[in-house]
N, C-alpha and C positions, 0 to 999 in steps of 0.2 A: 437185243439190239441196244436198248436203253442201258444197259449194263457194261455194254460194248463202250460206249461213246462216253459214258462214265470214266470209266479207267481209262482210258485217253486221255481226258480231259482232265484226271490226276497226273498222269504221266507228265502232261504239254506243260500242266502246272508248278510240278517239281522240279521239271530241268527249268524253267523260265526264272524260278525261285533261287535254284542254285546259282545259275548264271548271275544274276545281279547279286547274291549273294557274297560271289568268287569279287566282281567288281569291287562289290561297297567295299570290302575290308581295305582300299586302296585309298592313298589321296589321286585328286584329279585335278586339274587346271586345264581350261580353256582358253587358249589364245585368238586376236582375232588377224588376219591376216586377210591380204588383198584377194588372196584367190579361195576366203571361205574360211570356216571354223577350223582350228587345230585344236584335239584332245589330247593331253597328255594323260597318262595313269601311272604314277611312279611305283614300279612292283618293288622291288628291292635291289641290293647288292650294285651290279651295272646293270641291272634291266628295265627296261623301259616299253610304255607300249604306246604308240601315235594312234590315233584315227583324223580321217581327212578325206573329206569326199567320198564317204562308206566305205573305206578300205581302212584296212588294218594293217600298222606297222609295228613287227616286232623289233626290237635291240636287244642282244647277245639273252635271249633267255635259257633261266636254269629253273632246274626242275624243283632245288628244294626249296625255293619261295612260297609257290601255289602250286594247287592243278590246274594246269595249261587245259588240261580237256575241257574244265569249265568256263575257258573265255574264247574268245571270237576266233576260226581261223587267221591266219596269215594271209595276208595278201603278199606280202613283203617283209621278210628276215632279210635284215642287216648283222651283221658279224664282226667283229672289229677286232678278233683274233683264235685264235686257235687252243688258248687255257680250257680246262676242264667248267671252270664257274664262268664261260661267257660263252661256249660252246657246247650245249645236251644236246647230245646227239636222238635220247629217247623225246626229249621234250617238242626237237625239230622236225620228228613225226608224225606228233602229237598235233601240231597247230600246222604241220603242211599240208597242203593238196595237190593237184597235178597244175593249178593255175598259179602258185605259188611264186613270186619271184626270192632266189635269195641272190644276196650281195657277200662278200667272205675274202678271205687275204687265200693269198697260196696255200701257205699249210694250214688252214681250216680246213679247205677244198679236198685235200687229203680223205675226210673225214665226213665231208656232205658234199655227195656226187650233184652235179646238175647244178650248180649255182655261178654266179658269175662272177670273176673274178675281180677285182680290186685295184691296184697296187696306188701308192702312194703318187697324187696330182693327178690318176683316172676322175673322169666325170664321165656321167649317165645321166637321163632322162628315164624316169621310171612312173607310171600313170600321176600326168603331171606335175611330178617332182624335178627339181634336180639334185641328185646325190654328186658331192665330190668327197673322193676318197684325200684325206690330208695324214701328216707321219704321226705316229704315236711311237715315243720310245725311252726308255730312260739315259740319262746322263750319272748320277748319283746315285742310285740305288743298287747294289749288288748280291746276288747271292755268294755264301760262302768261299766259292771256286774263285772269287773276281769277276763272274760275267752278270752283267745289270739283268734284270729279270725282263725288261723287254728290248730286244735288239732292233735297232735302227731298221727298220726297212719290213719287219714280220708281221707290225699290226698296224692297222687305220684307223684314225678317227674318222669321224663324217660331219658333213656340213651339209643341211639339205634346206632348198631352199623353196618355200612355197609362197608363189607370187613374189612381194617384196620381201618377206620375212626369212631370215638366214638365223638355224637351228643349229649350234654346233656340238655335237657330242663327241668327246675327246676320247674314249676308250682308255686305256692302262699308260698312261705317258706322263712327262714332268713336264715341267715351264720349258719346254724346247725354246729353242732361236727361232726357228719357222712361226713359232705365234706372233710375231711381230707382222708378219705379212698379211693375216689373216684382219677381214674389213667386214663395214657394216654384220657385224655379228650381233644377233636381236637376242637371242635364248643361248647359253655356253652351260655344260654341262661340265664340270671336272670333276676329278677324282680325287680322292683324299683318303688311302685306303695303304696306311702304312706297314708293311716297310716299302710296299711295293709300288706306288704313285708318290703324291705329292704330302709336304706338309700341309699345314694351312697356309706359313709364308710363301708355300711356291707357288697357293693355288692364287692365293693374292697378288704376289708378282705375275701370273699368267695371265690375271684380268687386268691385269694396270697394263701389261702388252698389247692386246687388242680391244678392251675397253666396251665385252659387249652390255648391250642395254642392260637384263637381267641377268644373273647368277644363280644356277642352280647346281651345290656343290649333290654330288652322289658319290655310289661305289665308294662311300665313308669309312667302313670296318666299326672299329672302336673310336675313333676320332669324331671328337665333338663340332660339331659344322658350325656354334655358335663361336669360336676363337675364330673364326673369321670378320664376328663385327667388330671387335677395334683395331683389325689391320687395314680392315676396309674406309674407316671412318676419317672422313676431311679427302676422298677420293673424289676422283671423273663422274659421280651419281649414278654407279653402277647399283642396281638394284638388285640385294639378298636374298632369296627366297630359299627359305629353308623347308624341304618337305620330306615323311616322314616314308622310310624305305624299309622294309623289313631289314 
């Protein structure tokens, strides 16, 4: 029995081990907002992972960052398009359950049955969040054929707003005209992941459009996130934070 409860008690200890293991390799920031703590844990590439009120939010995760099996269920996948590196299908799996909410554009939904669907200016209420789906698309950027690599209307960003605080995660998109409309935006997420998003000038012009409090550039590639501090500088007091994403 003693020998029993031993090896348990290695087991309970390796996966606890691992677990915070898979975490620590991550940066993390804690935000504080009106309705309670927000965690972020910046994994890499566009993925992201929230917690908020003991729940778990994923953004578009891939497999070849981590293993997903070492971190927390899903409470909530978000999808903000249908590309191979922001939709794993084995990863989506991996971190579902049957209590699982996802959120996804049309043609993601293709691809993971049972989620809800999206489209560009939908809002939700999802355990006291509110998600609004906003456009993600390219203007400039083209694949060889002439068609931009993301079409007007196929992917969402999101905006999700807990208590006062508005989170906006831009997904695959440039300095669109629609960022102009977009208000009190606390945390902004863009991409800067060439050829296929933004430079650093558009991700600069994007923030000089709505002007959120912080900046957090992601979904980088090869592009250095630090040529955004003297476009930024002599600006509205938007605040840089640069953190480190696989």
């Amino acid at each position: 029995m003693k020998t029993h409860l031993a090896v348990a008690l290695v087991l309970f200890l390796g996966v606890s081990i691992q677990t915070r293991y898979a975490q620590a390799d991550f940066e993390r920031d804690l935000i504080q907002t009106s309705a309670g703590e927000v965690g972020i844990t910046f994994i890499g590439h566009g993925s992201l992972m929230f917690t908020f009120a003991g729940k778990t939010i994923q953004v578009d995760p891939y497999g070849t960052l981590t293993d997903y099996s070492l971190l927390p269920k899903a409470d909530v996948i978000l999808l903000t398009h249908h590309h191979p590196d922001h939709l794993d299908p084995e990863v989506i799996k991996t971190i579902r359950n049957e209590a699982t909410k996802i959120v996804l554009t049309e043609l993601a939904s293709a691809q993971v049955p049972g989620g809800t669907v999206m489209k560009n200016g939908d809002r939700l209420s999802l355990m006291g969040i509110d998600i609004q789906a906003v456009p993600a698309y390219n203007l400039v950027h083209k694949r060889d054929n002439g068609q931009v690599f993301h079409p007007r209307g196929e992917g969402n960003g999101y905006v999700l707003t807990f208590g006062e605080s508005r989170i906006y995660i831009a997904g695959d998109t440039e300095n669109i005209p629609e960022m102009k409309n977009f208000t009190g935006i606390d945390y902004a997420f863009l991409p800067m992941n060439l050829p296929y998003t933004m430079t650093p000038e558009m991700v600069a012009a994007a923030a000089l459009l709505f002007k959120p409090t912080v900046l957090y550039p992601y979904h980088t590639g090869d592009t250095d996130p630090s040529r955004l501090v003297p476009l930024l500088k002599g600006g509205p007091g938007i605040e840089l934070r640069i953190r480190s994403m696989k």
